[in-house]
Backbone as numpy.savetxt, mean C-alpha at the origin, in Angstrom:
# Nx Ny Nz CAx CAy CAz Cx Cy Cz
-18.29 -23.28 16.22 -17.71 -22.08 16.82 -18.82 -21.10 17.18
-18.91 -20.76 18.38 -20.24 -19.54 19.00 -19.57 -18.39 18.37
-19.89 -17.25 18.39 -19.81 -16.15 18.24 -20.10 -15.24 19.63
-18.95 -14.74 20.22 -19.29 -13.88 21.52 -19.20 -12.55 21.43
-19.29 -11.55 22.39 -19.15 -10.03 22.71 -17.83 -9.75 22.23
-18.00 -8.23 21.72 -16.45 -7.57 22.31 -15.54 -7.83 23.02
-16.22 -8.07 24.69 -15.71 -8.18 26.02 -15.52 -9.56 25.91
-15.59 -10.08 25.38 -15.44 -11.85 25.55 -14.78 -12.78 24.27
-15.05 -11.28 23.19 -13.46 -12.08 22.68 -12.32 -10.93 22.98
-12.02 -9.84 23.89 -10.95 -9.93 24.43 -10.36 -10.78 25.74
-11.41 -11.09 26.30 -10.86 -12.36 27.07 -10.27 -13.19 26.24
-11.33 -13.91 25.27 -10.21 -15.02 24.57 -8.93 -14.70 24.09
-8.88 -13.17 23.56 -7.76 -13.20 22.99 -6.27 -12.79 23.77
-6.84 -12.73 25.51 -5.74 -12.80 26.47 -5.36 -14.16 26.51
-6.83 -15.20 26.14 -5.51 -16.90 26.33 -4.84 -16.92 25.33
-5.30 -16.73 24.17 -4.46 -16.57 23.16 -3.30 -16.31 23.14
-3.34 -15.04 23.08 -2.19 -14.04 23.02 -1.51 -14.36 23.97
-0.11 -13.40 24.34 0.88 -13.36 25.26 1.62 -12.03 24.83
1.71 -10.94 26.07 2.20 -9.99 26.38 3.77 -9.94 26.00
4.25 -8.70 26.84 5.88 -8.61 26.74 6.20 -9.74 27.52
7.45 -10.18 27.37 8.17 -10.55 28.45 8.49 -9.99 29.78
8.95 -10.90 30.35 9.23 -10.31 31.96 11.01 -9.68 31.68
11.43 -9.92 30.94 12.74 -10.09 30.84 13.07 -8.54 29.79
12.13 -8.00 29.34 11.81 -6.68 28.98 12.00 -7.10 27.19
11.86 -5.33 26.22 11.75 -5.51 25.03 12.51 -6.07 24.35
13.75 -5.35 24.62 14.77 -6.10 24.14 15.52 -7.58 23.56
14.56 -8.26 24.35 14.48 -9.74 24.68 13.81 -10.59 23.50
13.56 -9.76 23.03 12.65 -10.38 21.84 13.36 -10.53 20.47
13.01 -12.13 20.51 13.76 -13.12 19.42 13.00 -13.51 18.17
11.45 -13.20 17.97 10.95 -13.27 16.95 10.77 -12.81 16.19
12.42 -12.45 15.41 12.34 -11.68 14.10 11.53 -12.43 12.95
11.26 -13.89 12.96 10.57 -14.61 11.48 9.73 -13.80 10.76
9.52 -13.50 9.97 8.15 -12.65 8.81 7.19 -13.76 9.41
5.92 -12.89 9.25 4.63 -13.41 9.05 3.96 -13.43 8.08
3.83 -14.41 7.42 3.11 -14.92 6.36 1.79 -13.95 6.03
1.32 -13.69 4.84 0.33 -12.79 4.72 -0.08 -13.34 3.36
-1.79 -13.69 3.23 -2.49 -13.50 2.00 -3.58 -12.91 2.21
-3.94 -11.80 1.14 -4.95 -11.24 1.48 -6.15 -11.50 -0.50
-7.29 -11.95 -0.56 -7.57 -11.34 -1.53 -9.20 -10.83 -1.32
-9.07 -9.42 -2.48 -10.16 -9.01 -2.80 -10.65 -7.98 -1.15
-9.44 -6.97 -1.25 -9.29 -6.03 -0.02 -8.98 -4.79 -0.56
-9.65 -3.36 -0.20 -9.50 -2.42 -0.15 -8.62 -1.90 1.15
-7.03 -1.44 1.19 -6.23 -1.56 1.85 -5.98 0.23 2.05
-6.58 0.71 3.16 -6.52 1.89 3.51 -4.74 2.22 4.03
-3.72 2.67 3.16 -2.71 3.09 3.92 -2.06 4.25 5.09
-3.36 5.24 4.10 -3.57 6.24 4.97 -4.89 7.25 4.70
-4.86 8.17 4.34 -6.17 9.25 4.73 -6.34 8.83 3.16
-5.92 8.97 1.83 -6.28 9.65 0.69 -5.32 8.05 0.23
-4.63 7.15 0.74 -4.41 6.26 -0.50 -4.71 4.43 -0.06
-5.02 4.61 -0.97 -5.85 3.26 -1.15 -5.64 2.52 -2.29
-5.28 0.86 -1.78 -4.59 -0.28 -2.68 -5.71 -0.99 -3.15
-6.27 -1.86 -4.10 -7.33 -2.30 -4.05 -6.59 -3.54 -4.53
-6.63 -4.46 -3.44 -5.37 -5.89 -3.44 -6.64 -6.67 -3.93
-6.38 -7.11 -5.19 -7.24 -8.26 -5.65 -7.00 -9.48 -5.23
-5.41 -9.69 -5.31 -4.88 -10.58 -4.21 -3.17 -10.85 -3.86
-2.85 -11.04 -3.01 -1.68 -10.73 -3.02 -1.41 -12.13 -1.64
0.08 -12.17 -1.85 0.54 -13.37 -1.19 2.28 -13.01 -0.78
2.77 -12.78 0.29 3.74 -12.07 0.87 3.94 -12.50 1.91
4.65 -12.15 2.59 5.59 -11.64 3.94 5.53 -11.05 4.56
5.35 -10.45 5.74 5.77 -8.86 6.70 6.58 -9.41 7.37
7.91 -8.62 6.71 8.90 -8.56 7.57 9.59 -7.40 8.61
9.62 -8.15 10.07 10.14 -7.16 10.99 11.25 -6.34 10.18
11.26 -4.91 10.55 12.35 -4.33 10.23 13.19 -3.91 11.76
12.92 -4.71 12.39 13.85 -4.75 13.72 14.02 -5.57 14.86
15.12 -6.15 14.94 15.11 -7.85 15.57 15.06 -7.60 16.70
14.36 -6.64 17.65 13.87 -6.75 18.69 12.32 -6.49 18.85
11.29 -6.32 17.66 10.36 -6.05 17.45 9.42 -6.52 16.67
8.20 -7.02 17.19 7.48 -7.95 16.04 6.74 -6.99 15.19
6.25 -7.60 14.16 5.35 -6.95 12.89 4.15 -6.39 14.01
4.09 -5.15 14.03 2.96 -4.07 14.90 2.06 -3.44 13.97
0.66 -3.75 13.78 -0.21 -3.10 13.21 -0.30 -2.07 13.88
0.11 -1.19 14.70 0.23 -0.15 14.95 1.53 0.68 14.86
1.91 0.41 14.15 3.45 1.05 13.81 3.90 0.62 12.39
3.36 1.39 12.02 3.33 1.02 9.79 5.00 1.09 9.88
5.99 1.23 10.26 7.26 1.27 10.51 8.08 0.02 10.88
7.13 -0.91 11.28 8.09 -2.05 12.18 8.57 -3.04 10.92
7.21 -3.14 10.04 7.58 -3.99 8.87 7.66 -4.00 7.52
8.44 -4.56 6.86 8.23 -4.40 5.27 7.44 -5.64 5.07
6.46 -4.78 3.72 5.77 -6.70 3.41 6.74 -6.76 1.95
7.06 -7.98 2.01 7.73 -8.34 1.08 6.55 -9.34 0.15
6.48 -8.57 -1.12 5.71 -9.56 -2.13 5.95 -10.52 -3.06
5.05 -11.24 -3.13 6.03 -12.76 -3.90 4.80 -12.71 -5.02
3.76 -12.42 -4.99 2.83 -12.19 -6.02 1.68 -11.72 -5.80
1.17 -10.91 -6.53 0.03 -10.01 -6.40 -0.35 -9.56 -7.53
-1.42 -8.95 -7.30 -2.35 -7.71 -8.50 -3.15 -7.03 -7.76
-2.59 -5.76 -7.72 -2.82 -4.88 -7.25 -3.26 -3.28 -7.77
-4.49 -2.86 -8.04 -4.98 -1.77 -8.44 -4.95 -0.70 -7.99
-4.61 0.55 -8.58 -4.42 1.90 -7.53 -4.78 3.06 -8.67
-5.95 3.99 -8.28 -6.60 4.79 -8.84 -5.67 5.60 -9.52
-5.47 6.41 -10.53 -5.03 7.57 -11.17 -5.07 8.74 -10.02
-6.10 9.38 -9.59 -6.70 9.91 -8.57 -5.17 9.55 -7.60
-5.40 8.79 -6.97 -4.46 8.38 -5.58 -2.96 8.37 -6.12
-2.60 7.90 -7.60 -1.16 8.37 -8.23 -0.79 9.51 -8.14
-1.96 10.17 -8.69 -1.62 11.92 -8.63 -1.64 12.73 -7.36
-1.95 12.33 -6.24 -2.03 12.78 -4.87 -0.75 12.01 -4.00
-0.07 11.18 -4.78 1.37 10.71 -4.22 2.25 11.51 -4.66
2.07 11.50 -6.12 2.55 12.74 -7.03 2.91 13.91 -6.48
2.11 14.54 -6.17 2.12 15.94 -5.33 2.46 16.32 -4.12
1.69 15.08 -3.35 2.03 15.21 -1.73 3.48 14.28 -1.07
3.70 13.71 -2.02 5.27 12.50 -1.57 6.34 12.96 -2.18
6.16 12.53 -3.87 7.27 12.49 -4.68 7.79 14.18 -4.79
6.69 15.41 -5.18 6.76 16.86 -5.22 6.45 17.23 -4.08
6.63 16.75 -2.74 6.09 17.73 -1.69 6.77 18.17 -0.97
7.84 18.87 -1.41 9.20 19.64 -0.55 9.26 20.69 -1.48
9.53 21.67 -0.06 10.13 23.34 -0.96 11.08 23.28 -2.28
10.41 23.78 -3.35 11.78 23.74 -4.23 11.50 22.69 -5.50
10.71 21.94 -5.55 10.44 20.76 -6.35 10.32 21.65 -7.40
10.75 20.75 -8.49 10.62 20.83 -9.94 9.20 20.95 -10.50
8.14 20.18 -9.91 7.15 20.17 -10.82 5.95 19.84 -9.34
4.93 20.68 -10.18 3.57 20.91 -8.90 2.24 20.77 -9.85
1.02 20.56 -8.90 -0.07 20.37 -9.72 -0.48 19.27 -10.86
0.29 18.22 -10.45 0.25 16.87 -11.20 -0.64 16.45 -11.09
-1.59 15.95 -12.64 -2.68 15.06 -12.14 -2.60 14.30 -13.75
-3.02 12.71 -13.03 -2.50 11.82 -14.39 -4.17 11.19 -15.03
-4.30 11.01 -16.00 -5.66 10.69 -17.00 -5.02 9.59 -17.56
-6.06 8.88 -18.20 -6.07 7.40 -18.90 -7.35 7.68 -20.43
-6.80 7.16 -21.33 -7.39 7.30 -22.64 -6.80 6.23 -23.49
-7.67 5.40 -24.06 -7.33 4.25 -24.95 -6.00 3.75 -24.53
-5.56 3.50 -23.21 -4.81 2.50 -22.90 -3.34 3.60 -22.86
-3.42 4.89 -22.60 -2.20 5.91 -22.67 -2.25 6.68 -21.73
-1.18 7.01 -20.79 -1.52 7.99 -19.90 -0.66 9.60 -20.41
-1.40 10.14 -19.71 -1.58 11.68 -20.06 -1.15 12.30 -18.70
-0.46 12.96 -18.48 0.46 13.83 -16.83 0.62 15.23 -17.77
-0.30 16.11 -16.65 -0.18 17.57 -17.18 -0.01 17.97 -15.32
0.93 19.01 -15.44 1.26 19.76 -14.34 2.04 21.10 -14.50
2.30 21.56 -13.76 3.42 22.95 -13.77 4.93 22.86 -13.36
5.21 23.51 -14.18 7.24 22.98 -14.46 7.70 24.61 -13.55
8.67 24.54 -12.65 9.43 25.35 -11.97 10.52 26.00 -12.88
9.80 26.96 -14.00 11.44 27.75 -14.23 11.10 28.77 -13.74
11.99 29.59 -13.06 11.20 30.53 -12.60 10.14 30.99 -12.32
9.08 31.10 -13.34 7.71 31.13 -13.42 6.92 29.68 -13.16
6.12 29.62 -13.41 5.10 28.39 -13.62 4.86 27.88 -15.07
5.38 26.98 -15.43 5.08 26.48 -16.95 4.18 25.47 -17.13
3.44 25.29 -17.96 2.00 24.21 -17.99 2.94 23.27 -18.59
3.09 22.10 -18.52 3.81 20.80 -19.18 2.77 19.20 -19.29
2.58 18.69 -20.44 2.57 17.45 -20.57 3.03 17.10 -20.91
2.92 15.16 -20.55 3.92 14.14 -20.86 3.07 12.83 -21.14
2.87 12.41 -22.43 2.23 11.16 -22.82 3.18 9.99 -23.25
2.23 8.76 -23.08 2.80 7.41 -23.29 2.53 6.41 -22.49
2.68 5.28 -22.75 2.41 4.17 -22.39 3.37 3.57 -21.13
2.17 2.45 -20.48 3.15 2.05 -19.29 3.49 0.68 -19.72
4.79 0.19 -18.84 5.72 -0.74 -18.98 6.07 -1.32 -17.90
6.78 -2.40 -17.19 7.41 -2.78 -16.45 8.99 -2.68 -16.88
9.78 -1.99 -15.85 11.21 -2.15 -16.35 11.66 -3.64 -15.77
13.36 -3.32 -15.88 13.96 -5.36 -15.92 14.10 -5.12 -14.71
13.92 -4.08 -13.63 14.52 -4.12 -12.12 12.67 -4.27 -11.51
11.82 -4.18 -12.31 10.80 -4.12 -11.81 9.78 -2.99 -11.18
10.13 -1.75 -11.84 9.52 -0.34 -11.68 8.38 -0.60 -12.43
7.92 0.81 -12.18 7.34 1.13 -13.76 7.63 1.85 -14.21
7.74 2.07 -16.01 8.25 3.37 -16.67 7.08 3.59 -17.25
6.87 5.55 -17.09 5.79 5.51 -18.73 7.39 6.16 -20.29
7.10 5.13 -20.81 7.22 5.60 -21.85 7.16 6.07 -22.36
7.68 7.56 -22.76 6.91 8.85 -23.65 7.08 9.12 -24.27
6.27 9.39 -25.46 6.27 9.97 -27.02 5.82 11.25 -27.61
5.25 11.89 -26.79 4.93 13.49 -26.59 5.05 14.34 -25.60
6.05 15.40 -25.58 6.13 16.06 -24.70 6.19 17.53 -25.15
5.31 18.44 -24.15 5.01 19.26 -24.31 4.74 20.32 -23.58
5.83 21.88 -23.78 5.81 22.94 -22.69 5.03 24.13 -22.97
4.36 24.82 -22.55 3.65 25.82 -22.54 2.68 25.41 -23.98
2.11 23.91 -24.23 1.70 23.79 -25.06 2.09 23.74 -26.43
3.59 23.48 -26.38 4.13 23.46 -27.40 4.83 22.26 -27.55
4.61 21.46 -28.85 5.95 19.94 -28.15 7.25 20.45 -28.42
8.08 19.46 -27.53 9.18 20.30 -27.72 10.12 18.65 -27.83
9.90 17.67 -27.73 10.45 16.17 -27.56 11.38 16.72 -28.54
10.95 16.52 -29.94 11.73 17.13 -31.16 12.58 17.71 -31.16
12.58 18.79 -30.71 13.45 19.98 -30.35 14.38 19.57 -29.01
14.40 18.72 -28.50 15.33 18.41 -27.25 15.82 17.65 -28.09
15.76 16.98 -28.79 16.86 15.75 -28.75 18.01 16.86 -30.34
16.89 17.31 -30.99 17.55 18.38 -31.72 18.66 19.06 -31.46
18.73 19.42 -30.28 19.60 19.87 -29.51 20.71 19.31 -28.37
20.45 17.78 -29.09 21.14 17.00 -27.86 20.50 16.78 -26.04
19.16 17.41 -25.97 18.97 16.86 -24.79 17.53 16.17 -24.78
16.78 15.72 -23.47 16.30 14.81 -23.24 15.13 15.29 -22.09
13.92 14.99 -21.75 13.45 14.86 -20.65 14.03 15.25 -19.34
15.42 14.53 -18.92 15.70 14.30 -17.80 16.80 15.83 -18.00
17.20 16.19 -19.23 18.02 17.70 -19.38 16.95 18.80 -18.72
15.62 18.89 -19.12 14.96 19.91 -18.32 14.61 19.53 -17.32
14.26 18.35 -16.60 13.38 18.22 -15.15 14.72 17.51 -13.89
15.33 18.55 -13.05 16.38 18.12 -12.61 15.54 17.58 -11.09
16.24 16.26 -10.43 15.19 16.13 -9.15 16.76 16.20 -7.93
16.13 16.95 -7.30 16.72 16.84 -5.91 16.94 15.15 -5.27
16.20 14.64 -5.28 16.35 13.33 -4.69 15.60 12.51 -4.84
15.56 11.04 -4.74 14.67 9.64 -5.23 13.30 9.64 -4.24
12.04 10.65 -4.47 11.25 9.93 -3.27 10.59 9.24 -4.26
10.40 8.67 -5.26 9.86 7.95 -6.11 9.26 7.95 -7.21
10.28 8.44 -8.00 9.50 9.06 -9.58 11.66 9.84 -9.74
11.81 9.17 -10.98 13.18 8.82 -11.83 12.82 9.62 -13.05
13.58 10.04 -13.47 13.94 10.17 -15.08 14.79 9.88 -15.75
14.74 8.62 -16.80 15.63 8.04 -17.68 15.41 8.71 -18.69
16.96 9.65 -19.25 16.09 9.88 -20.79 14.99 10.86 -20.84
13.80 10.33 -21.73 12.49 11.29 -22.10 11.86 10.53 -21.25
11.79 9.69 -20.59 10.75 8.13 -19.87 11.00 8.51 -18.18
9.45 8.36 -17.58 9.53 9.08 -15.77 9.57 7.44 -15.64
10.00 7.09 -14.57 9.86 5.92 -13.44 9.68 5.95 -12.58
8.31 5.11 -11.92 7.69 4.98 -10.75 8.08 3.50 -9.93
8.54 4.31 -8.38 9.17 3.37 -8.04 8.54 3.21 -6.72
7.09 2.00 -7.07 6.31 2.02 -5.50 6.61 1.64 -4.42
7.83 0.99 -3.83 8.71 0.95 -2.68 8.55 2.33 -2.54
9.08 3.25 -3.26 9.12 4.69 -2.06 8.10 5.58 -2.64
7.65 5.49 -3.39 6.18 5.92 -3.40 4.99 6.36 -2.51
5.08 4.85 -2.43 3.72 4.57 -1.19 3.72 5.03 0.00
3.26 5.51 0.94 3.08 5.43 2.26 3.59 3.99 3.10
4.25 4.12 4.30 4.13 2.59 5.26 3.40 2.57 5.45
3.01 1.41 5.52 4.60 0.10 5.58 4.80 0.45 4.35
6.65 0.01 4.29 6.92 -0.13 2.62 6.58 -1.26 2.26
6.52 -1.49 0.93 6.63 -2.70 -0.01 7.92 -3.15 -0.52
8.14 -4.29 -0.96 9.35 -4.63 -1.81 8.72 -5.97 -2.93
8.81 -5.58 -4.01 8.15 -6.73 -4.75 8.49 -6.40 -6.19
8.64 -7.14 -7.15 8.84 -7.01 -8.08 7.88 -6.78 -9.37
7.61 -5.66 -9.98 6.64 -5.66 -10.57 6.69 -6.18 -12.13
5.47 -7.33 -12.65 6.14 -7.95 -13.76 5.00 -7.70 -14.87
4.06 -7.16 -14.81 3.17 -6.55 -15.54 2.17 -5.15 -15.32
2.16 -4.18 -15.74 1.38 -3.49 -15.54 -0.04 -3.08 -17.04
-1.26 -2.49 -16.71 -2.13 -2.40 -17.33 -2.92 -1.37 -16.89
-3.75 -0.51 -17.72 -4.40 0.27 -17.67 -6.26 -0.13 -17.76
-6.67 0.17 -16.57 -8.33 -0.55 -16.09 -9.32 0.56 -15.73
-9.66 1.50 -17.15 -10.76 2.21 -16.67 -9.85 3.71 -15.66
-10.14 3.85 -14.88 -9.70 5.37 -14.40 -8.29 4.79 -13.34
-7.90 3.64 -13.12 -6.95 2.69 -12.46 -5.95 2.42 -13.12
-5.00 2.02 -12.62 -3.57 1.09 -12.90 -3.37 -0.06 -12.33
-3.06 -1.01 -13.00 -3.52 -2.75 -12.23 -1.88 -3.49 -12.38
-1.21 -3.39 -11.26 0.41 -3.64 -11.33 0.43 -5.69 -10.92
0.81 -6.45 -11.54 0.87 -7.41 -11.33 2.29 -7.77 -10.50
3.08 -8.47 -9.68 3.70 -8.40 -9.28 4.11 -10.17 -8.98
5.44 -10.46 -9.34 5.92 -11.87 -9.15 7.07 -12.05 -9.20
7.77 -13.09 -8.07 9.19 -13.19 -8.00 9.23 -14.60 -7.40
8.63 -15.35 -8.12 8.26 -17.27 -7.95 7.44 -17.58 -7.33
7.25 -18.93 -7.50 6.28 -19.80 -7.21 6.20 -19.57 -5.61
5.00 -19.46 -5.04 4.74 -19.48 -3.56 3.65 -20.60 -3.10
3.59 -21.25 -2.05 2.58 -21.66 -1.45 1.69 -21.12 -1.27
-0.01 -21.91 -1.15 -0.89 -20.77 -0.96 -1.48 -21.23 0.61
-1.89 -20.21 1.35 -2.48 -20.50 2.35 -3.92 -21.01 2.46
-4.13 -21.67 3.62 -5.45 -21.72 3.35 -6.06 -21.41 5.06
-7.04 -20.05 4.51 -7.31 -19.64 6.04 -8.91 -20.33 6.54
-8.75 -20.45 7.85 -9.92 -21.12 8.28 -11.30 -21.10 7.59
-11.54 -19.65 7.51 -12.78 -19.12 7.56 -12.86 -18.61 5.98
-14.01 -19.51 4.88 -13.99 -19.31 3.76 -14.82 -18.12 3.27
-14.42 -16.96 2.86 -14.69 -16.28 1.90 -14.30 -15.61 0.65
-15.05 -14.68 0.54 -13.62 -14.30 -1.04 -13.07 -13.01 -0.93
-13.25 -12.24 0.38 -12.50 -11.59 0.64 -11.77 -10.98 2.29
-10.59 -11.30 2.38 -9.88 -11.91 3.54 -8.61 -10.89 3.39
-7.85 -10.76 5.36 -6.55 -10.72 5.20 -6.36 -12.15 6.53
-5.36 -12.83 5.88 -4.75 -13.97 6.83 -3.28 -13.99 6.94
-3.11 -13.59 8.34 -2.00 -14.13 8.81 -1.51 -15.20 9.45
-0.16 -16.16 9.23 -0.07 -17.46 9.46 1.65 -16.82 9.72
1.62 -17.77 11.23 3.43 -17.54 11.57 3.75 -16.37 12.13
4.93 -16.53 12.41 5.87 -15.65 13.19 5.17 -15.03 14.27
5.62 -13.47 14.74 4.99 -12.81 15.90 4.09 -11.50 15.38
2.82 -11.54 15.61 2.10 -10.18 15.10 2.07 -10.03 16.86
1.81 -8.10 16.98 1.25 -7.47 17.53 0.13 -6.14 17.26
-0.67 -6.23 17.73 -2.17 -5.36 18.13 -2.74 -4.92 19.00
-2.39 -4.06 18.90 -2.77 -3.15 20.90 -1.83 -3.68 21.62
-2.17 -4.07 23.11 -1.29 -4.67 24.23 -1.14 -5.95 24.11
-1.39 -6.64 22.82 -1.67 -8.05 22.91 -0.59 -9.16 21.73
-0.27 -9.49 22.03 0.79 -9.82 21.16 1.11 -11.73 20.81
1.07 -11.96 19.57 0.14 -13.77 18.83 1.49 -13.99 18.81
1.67 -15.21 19.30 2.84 -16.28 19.03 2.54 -16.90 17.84
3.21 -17.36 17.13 3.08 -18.48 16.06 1.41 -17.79 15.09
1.55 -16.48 14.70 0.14 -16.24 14.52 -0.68 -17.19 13.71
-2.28 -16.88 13.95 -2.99 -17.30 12.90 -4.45 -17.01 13.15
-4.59 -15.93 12.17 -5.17 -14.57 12.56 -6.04 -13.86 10.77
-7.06 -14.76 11.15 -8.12 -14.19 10.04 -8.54 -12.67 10.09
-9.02 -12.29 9.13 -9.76 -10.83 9.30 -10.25 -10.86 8.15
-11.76 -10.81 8.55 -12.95 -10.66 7.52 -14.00 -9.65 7.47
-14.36 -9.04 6.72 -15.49 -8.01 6.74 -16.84 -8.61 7.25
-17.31 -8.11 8.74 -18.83 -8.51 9.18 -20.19 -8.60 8.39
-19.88 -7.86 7.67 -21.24 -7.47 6.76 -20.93 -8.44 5.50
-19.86 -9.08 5.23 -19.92 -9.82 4.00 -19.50 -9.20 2.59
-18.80 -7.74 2.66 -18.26 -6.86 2.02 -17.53 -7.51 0.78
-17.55 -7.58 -0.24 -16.47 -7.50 -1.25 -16.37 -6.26 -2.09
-15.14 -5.49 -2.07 -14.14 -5.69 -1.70 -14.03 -5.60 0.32
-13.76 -6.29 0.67 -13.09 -5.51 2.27 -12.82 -4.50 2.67
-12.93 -3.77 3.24 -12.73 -2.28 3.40 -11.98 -2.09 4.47
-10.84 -2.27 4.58 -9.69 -2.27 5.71 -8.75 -1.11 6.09
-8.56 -0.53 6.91 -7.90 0.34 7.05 -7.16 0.06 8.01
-5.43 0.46 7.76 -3.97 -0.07 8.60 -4.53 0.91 9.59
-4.65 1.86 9.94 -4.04 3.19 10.63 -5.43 3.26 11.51
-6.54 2.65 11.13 -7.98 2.87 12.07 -8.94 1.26 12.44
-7.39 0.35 12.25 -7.83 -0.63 12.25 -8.59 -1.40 14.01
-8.21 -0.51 14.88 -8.82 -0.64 16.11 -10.09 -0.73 16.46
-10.44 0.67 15.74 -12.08 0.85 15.53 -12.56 0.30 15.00
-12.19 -0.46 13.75 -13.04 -1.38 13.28 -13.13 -3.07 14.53
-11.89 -3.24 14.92 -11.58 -4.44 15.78 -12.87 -4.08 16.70
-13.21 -2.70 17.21 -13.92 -2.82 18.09 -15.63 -2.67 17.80
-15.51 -2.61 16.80 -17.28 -2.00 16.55 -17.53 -4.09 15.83
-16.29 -4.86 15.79 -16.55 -5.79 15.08 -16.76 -7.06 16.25
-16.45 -8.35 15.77 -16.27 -10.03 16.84 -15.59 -10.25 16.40
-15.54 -11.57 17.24 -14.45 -12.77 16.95 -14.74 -14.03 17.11
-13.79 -14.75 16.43 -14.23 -16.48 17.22 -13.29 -17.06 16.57
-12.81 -18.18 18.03 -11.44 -19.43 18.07 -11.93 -20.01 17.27
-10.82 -20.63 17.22 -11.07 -22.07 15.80 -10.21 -23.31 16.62
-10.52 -24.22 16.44 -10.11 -25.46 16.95 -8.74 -25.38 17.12
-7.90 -24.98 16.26 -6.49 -25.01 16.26 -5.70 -24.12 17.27
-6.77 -22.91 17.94 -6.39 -21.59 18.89 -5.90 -20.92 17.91
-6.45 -20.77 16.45 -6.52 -19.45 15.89 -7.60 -18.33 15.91
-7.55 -17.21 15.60 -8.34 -16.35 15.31 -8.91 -15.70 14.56
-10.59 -15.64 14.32 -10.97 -15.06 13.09 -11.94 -14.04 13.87
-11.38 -12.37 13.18 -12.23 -11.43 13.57 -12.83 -11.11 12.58
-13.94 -10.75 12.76 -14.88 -10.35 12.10 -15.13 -8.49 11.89
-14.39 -7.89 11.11 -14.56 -6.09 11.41 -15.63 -5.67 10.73
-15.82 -4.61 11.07 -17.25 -3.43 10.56 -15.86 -3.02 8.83
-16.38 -2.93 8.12 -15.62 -2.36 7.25 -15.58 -1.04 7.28
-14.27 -0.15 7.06 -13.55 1.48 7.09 -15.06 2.03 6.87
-15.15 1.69 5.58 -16.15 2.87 5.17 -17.19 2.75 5.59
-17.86 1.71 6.76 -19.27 1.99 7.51 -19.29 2.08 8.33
-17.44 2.61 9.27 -17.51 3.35 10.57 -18.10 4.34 10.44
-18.64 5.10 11.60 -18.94 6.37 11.81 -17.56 7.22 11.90
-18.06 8.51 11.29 -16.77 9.50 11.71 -16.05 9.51 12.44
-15.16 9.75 13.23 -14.34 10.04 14.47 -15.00 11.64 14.85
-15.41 11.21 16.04 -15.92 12.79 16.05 -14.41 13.97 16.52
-15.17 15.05 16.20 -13.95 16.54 16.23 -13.57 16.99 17.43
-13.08 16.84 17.67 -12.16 17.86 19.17 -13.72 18.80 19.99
-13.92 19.51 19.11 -15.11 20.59 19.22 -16.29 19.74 20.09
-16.23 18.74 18.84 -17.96 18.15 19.04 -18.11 17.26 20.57
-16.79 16.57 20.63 -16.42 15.71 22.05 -16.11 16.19 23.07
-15.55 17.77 23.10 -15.72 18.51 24.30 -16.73 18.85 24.84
């Protein structure tokens, strides 16, 4: 396999590929999921959160039977997971925390930020009674039987005072003081919060079942399984990859029948440094090259050794 230009693997990837139909959008019959394994990828979802997929083995499924899985439209698909392990900073919990689950007028609780200590997490933030109240909440994490996560908690404590004791003393519970307007992803059973990364996360959503979780240093490492899967095997060997196999992907104006569609870090990166939302720029600062079968393996610059996007200011 040569290795060509920019300009010359978008030629190839016009034989490749195939456009809309003549017959318009609508027309489009390739709802099938596209197969997806990725391992040992840093998975940019958006500005501030980041998955660190050690490896994972799934689905993207269209969420609309006139529309294929669009890397440019975190909306078109759900990836559905069949098994993974997947790491996600404390840091990036607590900035979902704030900016997803608490980020509407009126929320119960603001200024969340979660710590890790001998295998226990620690959530201190400010409670909405009227005033601003300092609150923590300790305990251990779990997988529930639907496949969340719960932390489990055994100390709780308001204006620095515990008060666990004293709630149940009184007949109530955790979920008696912290009332939530609505599910964006974080529950209260009881004295115990539940994190529920389907709506958590940023799109694309996820759907997967989570069957172990663990605490790794300043991280949370969610294992995830719902049976035995086949494993793929993508052209181009390294140890850290995203491969798509099947159904219909689209990317820019260009759109893969029957995909099969490597993506590897140029520089030889582990972890991968991938980003959904700026994945163009990397397509373009990166190559490509066919494989015997008329698949495709691109080769990207990884996220973090693009250059900036320059500012409005600076490009005028």
């Amino acid at each position: 396999m040569r290795p060509c230009s920019v300009g010359c693997g978008i030629a190839l990837i016009s034989v490749l590929l195939f456009g809309r139909t003549a017959r318009g959008e609508n027309s489009f019959a390739g709802s099938a999921p596209v197969e997806v394994q990725m391992r040992g990828v840093n998975l940019h979802l958006d500005r501030s959160t980041v998955l660190e997929v050690n490896r994972l083995r799934g689905e993207m499924v269209p969420t609309r039977p006139d529309r294929p899985v669009t890397f440019d439209d975190a909306n078109s698909f759900v990836t559905r997971i069949r098994a993974a392990e997947i790491g996600i900073s404390l840091a990036t919990i607590s900035d979902l925390l704030n900016e997803r689950a608490f980020g509407y007028p009126g929320a119960p609780l603001r200024n969340i930020n979660l710590t890790a200590e001998r295998g226990r997490i620690k959530q201190t933030g400010t409670m909405r009674k009227g005033i601003g109240i300092p609150f923590t909440v300790e305990g251990t994490l779990e997988p529930t039987e639907t496949g969340q996560v719960r932390l489990r908690t055994d100390k709780i404590s308001v204006a620095h005072v515990p008060v666990k004791g004293l709630l149940h003393l009184f007949g109530g519970n955790l979920s008696k003081l912290i009332s939530f307007r609505e599910n964006r992803g974080v529950t209260v059973e009881g004295d115990n919060v539940v994190l529920h990364p389907d709506r958590l996360l940023p799109p694309p959503r996820i759907e997967g079942k989570v069957t172990a979780v663990r605490i790794q240093g300043d991280r949370i490492v969610l294992s995830f399984y719902s049976g035995k899967v086949k494993e793929l095997h993508p052209p181009y060997k390294t140890s850290s990859y995203i491969y798509h196999r099947g159904g219909v992907l689209r990317f820019g104006k260009l759109t893969m029948s029957d995909a099969d569609l490597e993506i590897v870090s140029a520089s030889k990166r582990t972890p991968f440094d991938f980003s959904l939302p700026e994945y163009n720029r990397q397509l373009t600062a990166g190559y490509s090259k066919n494989t015997p079968s008329h698949g495709l393996i691109v080769f990207m610059r990884d996220f973090v050794l693009l250059r900036p996007k320059p500012s409005h200011a600076a490009s005028s």
